[in-house]
C-alpha positions as a Markdown table, in Angstrom:
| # | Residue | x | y | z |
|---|---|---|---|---|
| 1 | Unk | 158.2 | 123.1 | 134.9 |
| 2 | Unk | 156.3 | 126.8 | 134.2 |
| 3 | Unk | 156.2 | 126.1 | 131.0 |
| 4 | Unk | 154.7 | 123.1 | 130.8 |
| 5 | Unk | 152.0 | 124.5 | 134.2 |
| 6 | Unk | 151.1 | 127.1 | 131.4 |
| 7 | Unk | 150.4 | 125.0 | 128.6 |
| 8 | Unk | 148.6 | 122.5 | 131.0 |
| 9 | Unk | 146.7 | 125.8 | 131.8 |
| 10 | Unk | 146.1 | 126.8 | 128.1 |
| 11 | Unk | 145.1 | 123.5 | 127.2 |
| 12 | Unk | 142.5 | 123.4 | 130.0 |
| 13 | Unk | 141.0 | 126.7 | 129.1 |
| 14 | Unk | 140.9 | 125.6 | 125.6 |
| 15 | Unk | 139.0 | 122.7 | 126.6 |
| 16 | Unk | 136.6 | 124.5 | 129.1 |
| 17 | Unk | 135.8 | 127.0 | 126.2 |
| 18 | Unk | 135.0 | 123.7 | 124.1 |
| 19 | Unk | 132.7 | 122.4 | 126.6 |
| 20 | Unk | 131.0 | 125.7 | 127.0 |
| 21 | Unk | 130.6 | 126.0 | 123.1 |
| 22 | Unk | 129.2 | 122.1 | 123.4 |
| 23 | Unk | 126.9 | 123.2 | 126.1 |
| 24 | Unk | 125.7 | 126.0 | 124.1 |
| 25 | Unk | 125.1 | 124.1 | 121.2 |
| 26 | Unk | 123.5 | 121.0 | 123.1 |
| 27 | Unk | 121.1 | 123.9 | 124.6 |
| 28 | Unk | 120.0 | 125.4 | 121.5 |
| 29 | Unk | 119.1 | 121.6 | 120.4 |
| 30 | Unk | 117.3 | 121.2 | 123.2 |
| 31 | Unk | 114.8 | 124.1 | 122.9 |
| 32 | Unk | 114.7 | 123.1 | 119.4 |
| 33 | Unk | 112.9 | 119.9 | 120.1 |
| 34 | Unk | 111.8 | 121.1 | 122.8 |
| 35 | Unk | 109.4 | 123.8 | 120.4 |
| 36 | Unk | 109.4 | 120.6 | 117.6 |
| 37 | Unk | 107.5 | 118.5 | 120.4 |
| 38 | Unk | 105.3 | 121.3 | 121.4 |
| 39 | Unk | 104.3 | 121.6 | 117.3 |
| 40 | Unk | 103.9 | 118.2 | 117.3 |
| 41 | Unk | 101.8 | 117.6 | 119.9 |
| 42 | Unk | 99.5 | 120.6 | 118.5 |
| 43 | Unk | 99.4 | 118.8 | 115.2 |
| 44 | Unk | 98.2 | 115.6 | 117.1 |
| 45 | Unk | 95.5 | 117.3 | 118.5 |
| 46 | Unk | 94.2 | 119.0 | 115.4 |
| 47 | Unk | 94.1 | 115.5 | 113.7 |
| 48 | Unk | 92.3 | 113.8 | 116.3 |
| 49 | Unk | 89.9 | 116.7 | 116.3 |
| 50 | Unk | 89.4 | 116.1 | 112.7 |
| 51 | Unk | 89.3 | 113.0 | 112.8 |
| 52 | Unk | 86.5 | 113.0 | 115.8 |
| 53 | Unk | 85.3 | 115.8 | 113.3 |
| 54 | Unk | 85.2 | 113.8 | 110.3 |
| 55 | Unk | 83.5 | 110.9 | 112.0 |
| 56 | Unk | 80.8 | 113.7 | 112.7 |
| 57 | Unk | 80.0 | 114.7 | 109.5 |
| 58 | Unk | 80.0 | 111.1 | 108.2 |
| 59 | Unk | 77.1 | 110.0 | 110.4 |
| 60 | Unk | 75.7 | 113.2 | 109.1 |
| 61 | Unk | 76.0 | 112.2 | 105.7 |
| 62 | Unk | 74.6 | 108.9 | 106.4 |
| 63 | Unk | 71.7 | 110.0 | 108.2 |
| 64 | Unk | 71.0 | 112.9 | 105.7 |
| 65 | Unk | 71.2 | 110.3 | 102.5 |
| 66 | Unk | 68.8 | 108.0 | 104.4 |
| 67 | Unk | 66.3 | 110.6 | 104.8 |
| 68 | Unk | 67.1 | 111.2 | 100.8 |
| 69 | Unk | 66.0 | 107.5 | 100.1 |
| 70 | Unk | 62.6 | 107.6 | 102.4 |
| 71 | Unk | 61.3 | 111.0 | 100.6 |
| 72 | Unk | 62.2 | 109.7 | 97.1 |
| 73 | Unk | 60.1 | 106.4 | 98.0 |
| 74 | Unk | 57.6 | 108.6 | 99.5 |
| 75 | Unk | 57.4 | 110.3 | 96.4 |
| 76 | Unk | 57.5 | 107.3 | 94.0 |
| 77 | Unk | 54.2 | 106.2 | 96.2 |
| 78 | Unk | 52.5 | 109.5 | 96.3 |
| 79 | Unk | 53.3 | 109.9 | 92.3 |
| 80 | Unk | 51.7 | 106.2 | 92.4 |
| 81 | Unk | 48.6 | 107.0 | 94.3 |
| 82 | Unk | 48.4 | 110.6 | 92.0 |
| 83 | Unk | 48.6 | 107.8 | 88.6 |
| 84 | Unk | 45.7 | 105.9 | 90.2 |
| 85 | Unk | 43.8 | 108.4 | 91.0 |
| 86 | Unk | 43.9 | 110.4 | 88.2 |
| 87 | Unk | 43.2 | 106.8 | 86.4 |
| 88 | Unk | 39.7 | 106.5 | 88.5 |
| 89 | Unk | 39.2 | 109.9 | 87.7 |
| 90 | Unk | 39.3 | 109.4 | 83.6 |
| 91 | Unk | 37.4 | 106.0 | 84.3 |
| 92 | Unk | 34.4 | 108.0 | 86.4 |
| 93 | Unk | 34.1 | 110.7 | 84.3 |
| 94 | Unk | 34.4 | 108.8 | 80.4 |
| 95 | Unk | 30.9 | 107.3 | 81.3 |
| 96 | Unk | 29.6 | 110.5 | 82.3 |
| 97 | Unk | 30.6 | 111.8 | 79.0 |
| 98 | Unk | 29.4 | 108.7 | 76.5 |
């Protein structure tokens, strides 16, 4: 009857060293997705900052290649208005000259 009290006995502390080793183990799992989540979460918020970012510099672009279009049609007119003049220029002065 001992004998089989002290292998009941063994058995149990071969078990409660198990669990502890499981307990252990389902800890350090834990903090490791506990420290995956929090690297996560940090990722998340750098892509929605460059995305808000991104959206940023698109309007930017946008606006900035609008104002690119205006001053080369305000060009194209002024070099327009510089042709005509310098054509009522040539037509005044060639009867001056004859």
């Amino acid at each position: 009857h001992e004998q089989l009290l002290k292998m009941m006995e063994e058995r149990m502390m071969d078990v409660e060293q198990k669990l502890r080793l499981v307990k252990r183990l389902r800890q350090d799992k834990v903090n490791q997705l506990k420290e995956q989540l929090s690297k996560n979460t940090k990722a998340d918020t750098m892509v929605k900052d460059l995305y808000v970012e991104n959206a940023q510099l698109l309007k930017a672009l946008e606006m900035t290649e609008q104002r690119q279009k205006t001053a080369e049609r305000k060009n194209y007119l002024l070099e327009e208005k510089i042709a005509n003049l310098n054509r009522i220029v040539k037509n005044l002065a060639s009867p001056s000259f004859n």
